[in-house]
TIVOFI-703645 format. One record per residue: x, y, z of N, C-alpha, C in turn. Coordinates in steps of 0.001 Angstrom, whole numbers, plus 500000, padded with zeros to 6 digits. Example, Ala and Ser with C-alpha at 12.3 -4.5 7.8 and 13.67 -1.06 7.14 Angstrom:
513190494310507800512300495500507800513200496700507800 512850497750507080513670498940507140512900500030507870 
END
This chain:
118368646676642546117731645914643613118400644558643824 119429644252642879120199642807642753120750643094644283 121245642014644971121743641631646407123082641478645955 123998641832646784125625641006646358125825640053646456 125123639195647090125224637801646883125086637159645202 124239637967644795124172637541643171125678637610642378 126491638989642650127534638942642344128548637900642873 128288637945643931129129636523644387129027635158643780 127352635290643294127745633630642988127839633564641303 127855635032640621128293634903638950129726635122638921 130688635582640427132124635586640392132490633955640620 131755633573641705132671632313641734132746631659640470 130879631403639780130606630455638450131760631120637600 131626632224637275132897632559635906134094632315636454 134681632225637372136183631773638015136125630047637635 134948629862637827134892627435638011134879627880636195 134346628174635405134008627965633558135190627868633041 135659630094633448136973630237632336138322629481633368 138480628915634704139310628702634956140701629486635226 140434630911635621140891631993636024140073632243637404 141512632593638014141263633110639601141095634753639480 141088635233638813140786636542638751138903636691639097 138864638121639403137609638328639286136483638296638148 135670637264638293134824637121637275135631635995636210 136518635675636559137287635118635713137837635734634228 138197637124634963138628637999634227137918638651633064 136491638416632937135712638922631887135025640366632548 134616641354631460134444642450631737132793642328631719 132267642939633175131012642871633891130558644704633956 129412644670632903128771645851633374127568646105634283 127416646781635300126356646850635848125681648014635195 124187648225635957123208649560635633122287649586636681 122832650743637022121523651003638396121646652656638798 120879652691639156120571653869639925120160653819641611 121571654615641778121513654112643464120105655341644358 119611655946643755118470656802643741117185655996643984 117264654869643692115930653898643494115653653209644372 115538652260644098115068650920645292115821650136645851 116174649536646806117540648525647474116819647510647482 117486646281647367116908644885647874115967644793649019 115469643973648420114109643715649088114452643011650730 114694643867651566114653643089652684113651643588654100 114032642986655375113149643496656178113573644480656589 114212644817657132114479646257657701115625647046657044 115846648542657439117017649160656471118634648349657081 118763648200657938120164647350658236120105646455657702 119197645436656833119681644611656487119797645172654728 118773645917654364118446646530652738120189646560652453 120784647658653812122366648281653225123148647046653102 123334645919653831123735645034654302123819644161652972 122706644351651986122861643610650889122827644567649836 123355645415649878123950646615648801124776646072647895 124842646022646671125454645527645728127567645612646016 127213647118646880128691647516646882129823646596648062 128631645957648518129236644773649651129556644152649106 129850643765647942130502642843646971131903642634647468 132533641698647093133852641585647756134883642134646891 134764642341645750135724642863644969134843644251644424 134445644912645229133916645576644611135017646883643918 135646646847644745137150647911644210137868647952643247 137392646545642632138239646823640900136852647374639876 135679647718640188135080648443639568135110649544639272 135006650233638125134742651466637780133772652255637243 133803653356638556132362653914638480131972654784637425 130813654977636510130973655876635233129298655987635600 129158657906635836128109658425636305127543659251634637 126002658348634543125451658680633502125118660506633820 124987661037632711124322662632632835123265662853632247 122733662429631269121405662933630657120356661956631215 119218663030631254117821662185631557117228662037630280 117347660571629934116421660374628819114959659554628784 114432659763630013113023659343630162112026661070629926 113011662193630097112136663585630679112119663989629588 110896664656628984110568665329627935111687666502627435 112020667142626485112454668156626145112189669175626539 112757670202627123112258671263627859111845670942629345 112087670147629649111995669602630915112763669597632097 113565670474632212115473671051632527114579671076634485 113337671650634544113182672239635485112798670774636442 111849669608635583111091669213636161112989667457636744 113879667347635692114923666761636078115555667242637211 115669668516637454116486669192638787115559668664640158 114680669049639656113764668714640915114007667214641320 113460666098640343113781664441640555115006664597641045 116257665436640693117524664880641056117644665547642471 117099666158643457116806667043644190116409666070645313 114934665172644624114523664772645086115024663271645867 115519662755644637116285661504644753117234661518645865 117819662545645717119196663275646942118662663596648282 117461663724648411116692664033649852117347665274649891 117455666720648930117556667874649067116752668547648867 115515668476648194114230669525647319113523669773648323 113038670843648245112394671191649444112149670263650823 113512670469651164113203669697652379112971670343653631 111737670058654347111863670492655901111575669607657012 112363669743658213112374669645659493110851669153660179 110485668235660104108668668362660651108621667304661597 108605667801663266108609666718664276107168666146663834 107677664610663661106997663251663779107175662179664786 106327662343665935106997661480666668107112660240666624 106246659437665690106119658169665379107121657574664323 108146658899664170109448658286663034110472658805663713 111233658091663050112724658283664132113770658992663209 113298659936662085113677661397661463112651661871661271 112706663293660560112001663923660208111917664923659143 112604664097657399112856664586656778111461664353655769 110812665400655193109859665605654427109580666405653083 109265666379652187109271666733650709107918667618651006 108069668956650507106838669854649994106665669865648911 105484668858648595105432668818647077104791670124646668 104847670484645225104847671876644669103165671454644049 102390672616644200101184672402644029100361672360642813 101492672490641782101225672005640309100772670551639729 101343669604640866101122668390640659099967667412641997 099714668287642848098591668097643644097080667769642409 096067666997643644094950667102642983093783666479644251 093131666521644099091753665497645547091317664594644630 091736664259643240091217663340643012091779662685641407 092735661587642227093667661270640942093319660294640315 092393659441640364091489658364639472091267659420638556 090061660686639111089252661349637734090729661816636697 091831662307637423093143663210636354093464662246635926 093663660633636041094418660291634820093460659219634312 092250658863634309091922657885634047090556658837633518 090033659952633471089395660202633602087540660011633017 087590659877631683086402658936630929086921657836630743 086536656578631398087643655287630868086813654900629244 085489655165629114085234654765627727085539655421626521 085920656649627310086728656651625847088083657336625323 088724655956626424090006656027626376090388655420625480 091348655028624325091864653932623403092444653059624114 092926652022623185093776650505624923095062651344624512 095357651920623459096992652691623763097369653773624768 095864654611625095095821655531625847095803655011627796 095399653544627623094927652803628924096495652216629260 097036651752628055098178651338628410099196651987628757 099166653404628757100109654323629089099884655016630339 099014654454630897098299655621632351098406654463633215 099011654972634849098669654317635926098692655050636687 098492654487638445098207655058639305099467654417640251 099974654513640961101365654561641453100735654534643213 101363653446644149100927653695645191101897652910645803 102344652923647338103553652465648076102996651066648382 101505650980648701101183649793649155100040648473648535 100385647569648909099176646769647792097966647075647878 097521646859649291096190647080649814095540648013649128 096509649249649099095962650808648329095663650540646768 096490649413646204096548649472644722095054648672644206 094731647985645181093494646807645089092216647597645595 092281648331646231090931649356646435091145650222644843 091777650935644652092023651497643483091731650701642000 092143649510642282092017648764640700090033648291641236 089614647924642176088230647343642057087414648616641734 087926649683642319086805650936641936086635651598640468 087802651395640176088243651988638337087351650604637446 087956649208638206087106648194637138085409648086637152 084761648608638353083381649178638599083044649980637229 083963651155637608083573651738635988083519651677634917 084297651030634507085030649915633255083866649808632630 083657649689631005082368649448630548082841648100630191 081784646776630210081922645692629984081563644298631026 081578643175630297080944642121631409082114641885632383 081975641660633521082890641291634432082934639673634708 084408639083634342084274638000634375084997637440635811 084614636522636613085097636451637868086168635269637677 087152634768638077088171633426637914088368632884638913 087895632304639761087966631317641345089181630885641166 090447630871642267091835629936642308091332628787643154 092171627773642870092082626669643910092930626561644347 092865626427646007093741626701646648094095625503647472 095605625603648083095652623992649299096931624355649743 097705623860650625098757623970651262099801622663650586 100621622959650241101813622463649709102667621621650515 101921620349650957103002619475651576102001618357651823 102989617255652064102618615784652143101695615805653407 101815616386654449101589616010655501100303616515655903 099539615711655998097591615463655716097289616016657172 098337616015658174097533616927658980098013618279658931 098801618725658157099347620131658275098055620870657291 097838620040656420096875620209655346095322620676655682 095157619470656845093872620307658119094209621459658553 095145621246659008094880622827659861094466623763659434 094415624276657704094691625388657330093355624874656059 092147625146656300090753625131655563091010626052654226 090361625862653608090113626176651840090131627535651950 088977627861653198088123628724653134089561630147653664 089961629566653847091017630273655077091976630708653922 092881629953652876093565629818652276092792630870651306 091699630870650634090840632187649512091512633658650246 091319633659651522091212634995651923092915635546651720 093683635083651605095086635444651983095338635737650681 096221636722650148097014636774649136098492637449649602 099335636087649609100748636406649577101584637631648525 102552638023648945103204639421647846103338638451646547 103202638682645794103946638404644716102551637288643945 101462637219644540100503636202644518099509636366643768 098439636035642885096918636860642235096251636038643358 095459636986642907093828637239644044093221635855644233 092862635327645121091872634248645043091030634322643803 090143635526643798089194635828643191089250636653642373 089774636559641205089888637810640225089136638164638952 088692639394638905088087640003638082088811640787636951 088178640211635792088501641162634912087417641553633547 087856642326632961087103642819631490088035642644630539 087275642548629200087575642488628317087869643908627994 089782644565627844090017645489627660090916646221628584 090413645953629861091364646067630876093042646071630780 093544646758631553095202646499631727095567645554632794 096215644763632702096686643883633616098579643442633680 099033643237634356100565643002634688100698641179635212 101311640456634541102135639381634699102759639520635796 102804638310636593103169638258637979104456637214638038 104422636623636847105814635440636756106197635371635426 107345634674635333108087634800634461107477633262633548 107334633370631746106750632620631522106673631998630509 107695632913629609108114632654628263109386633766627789 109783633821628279110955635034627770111072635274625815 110977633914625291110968634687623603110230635477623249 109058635048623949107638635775623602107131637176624487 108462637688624981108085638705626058107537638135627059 107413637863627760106229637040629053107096636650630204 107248638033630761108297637872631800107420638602632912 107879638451633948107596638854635361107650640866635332 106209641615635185106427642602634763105654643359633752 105322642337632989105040642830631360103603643490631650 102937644213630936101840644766631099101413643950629878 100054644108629894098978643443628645097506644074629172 096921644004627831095532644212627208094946642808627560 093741642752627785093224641556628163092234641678626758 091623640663625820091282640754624873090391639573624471 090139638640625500089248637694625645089535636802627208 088929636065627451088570635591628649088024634475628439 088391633015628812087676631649629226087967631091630852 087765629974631278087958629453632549089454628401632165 090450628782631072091787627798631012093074628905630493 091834629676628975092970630731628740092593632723628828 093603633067628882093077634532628694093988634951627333 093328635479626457094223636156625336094612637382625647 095464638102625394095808639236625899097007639629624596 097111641291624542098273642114623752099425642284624991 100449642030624165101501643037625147101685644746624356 101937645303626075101891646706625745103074647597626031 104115646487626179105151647330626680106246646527626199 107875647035625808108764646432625298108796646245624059 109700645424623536110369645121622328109208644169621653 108107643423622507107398642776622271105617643420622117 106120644508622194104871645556622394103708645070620904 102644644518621341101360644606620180101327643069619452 102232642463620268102062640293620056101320640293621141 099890639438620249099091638736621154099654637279621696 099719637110622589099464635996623288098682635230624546 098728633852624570097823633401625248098347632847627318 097717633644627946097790633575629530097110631708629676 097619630997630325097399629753630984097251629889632527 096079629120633112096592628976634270097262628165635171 097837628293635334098887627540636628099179627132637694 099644626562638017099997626323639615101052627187640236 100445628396640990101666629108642000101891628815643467 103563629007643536103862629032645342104262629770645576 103584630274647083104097631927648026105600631067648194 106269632688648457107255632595649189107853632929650123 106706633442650642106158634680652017106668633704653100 107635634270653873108187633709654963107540634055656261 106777634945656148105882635099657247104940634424657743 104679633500656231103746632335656235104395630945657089 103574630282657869104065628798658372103362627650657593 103371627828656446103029627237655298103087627755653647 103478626557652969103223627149651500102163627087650862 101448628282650230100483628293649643100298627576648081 099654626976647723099734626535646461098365626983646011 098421627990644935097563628536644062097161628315642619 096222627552642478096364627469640635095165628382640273 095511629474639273095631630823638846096124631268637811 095334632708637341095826632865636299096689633686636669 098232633766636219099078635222637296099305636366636565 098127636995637038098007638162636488097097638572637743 097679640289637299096415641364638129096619642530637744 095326643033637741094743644229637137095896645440637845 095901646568636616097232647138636791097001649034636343 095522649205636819095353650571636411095982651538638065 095956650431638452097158651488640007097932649920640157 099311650154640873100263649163640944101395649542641673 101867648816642539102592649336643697103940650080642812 104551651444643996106019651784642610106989650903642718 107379649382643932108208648837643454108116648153642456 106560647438641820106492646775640522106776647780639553 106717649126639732106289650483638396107506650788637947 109183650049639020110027650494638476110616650388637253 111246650752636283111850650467635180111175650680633822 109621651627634151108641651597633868108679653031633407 107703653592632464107816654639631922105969654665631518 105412655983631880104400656191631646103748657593630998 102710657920629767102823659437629628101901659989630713 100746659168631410100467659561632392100636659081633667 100790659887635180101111658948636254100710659925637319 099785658954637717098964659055639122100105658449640161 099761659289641566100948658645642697099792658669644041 099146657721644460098142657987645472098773657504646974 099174658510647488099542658213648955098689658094650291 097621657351650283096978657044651645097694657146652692 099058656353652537099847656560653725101545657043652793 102379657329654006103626658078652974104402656496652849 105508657017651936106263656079651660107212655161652752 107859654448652600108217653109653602110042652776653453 110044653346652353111703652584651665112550653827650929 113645653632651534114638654267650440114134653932648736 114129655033648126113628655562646793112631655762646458 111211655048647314109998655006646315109437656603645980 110039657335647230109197658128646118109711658754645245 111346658860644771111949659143643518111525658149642649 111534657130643025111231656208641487109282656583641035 108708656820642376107450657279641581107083658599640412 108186659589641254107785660635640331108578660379639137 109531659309639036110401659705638052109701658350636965 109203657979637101108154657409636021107697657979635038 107404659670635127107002660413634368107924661453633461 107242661722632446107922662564632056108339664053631798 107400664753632862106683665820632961106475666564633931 106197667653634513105137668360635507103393667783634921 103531668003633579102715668131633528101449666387633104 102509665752633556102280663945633027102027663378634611 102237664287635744101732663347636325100946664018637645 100455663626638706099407664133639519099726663180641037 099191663705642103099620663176643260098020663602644669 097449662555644936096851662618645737097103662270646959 097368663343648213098069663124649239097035663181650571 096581661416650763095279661604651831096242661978653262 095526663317653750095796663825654785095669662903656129 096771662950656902096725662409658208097921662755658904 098103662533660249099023663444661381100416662822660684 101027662066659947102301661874659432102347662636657886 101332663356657323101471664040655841100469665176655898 100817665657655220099871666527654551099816667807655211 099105668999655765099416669902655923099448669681657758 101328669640657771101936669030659023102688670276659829 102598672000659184102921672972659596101620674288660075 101672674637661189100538675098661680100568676465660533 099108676932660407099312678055659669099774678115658368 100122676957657893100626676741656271099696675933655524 099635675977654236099078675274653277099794674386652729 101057674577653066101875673080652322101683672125652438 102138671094651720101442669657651897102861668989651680 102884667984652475104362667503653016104111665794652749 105233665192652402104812663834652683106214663714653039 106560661916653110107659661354653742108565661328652197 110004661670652589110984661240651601111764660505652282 111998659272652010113203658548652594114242658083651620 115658658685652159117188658616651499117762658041652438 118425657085651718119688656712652651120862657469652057 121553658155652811122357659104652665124146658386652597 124109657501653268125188656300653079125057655675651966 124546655465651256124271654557650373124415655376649029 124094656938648907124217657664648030125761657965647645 126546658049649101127717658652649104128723657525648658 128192656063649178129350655161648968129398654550647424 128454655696646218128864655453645047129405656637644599 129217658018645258129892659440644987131011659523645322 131508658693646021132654658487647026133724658298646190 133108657111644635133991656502643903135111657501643307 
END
């Protein structure tokens, strides 16, 4: 998801250090990615390709070295890797399905082993008496936030335990006392920018929750991390980490002062918050890099971006690890007259695949 601009500006810095005009200043640079996944975060796909890593300017003295084994997929799992790699490729069952509201019409028949009407009850299913190792290994996978926040308030409903509420205080980020009017308290609660916690957030003691910024790197506490929530006040939250090298150190959540960076906004938000949010469903661009033994994929609406939905299924390790609830409407679901298949959106960029096969 790195931009080439990143490469650009660790070529120039290592050219100004070691004082070599060579690339990188002649030191040997490995990358890791999977061009199957997610592209930089931009607004539209002309610009996503546009900041493709391979736009790099030197990208031609690289050499390409194509990994072969899947080592996230269980053993015996030969069938369920062909398929992801199938999938990733925009080849697996693909069919033809006029949509007139998209400008292709390439679609995935998912196989009905991994269907369900109801993917809260398949992976979450008694939450009391789940263990926090068993909580920490299960999510619910969804393209959009909105979807992930109906999903996390209905699961924390069930949740056994007191619900503790955390008010942010909120204000607009600048000197200027009338820009500061314009834009009321009340106004500022309701909004939550990408990358932002809730005005108003709820949690339990026990709950899973995900770090929203980066915050201590020795201590694991990076932008990402999952945690156990394990006490609750109005300054700190104690919490386990549940994932990484740092997996089962408690440490302590502070709250802070955050700023959007939402350009859509005509103002900066300034939030002080705890940055965290509840993480029993979580969009798949946060889920990437992520590994789960169970995984829910809830599609209200189909996917939006080159990879998400390879990187969703490929979270798992299994047919049998993960489950997919596909709410029916005129862009998914059973989109062939007379058939029972159930179809959603796959989107590949097919340029983007080739200009690393190419190598």
């Amino acid at each position: 998801m790195a931009s080439y601009h990143v490469l650009n500006i660790v070529d120039d810095l290592l050219r100004d250090v070691c004082m070599d005009p060579r690339p990188f200043g002649g030191k040997c640079i490995l990358l890791g990615g999977d061009v199957k996944q997610l592209l930089p975060v931009a607004s539209g796909r002309v610009e996503q390709i546009e900041l493709f890593f391979t736009n790099y300017r030197f990208w031609r003295v690289f050499q390409v070295v194509h990994l072969m084994t899947h080592m996230r997929v269980n053993a015996g799992g030969e069938d369920f890797t062909r398929w992801l790699e199938d999938l990733g490729r925009g080849t697996t069952n693909t069919q033809i399905v006029k949509d007139k509201d998209t400008k292709d019409g390439d679609f995935v028949n998912l196989p009905d082993r991994c269907l369900t009407v109801d993917v809260v009850r398949e992976i979450y299913g008694q939450l009391h008496a789940l263990t926090p190792q068993q909580l920490a290994q299960r999510a619910i996978l969804c393209p959009k936030n909105e979807h992930c926040n109906l999903l996390n308030d209905k699961i924390l409903e069930s949740f056994p335990g007191k619900t503790f509420v955390i008010h942010s205080n909120d204000s607009v980020a600048s000197g200027d006392e009338d820009e500061v009017a314009n834009f009321p308290e009340e106004y500022l609660n309701r909004i939550t920018p990408s990358g932002m916690p809730h005005h108003k957030l709820k949690l339990k003691v026990g709950v899973p929750v995900i770090l929203l910024r980066n915050l201590c790197l020795e201590d694991g506490l990076i932008n990402g991390t999952r945690l156990l929530v394990l006490a609750v006040t109005d300054m700190l939250i104690t919490a386990e980490i549940v994932t990484g090298r740092f997996c089962g150190r408690r440490v302590l959540i502070p709250r802070m002062d955050l700023t959007s960076s939402d350009q859509n906004l005509p103002f900066v938000l300034k939030r002080r918050q705890f940055p965290l949010k509840l993480c029993f469903a979580l969009t798949i661009n946060k889920a990437q890099g992520q590994t789960f033994e169970r995984v829910g994929i809830y599609l209200a609406s189909p996917v939006f971006s080159h990879g998400q939905l390879y990187v969703a299924f490929s979270r798992a390790r299994s047919w049998n690890s993960v489950k997919v609830e596909v709410v029916k409407t005129k862009h998914q679901g059973y989109l062939l007259k007379s058939s029972k298949k159930v179809f959603t959106k796959n989107i590949v960029f097919g340029n983007i695949l080739n200009s690393i096969q190419n190598e």
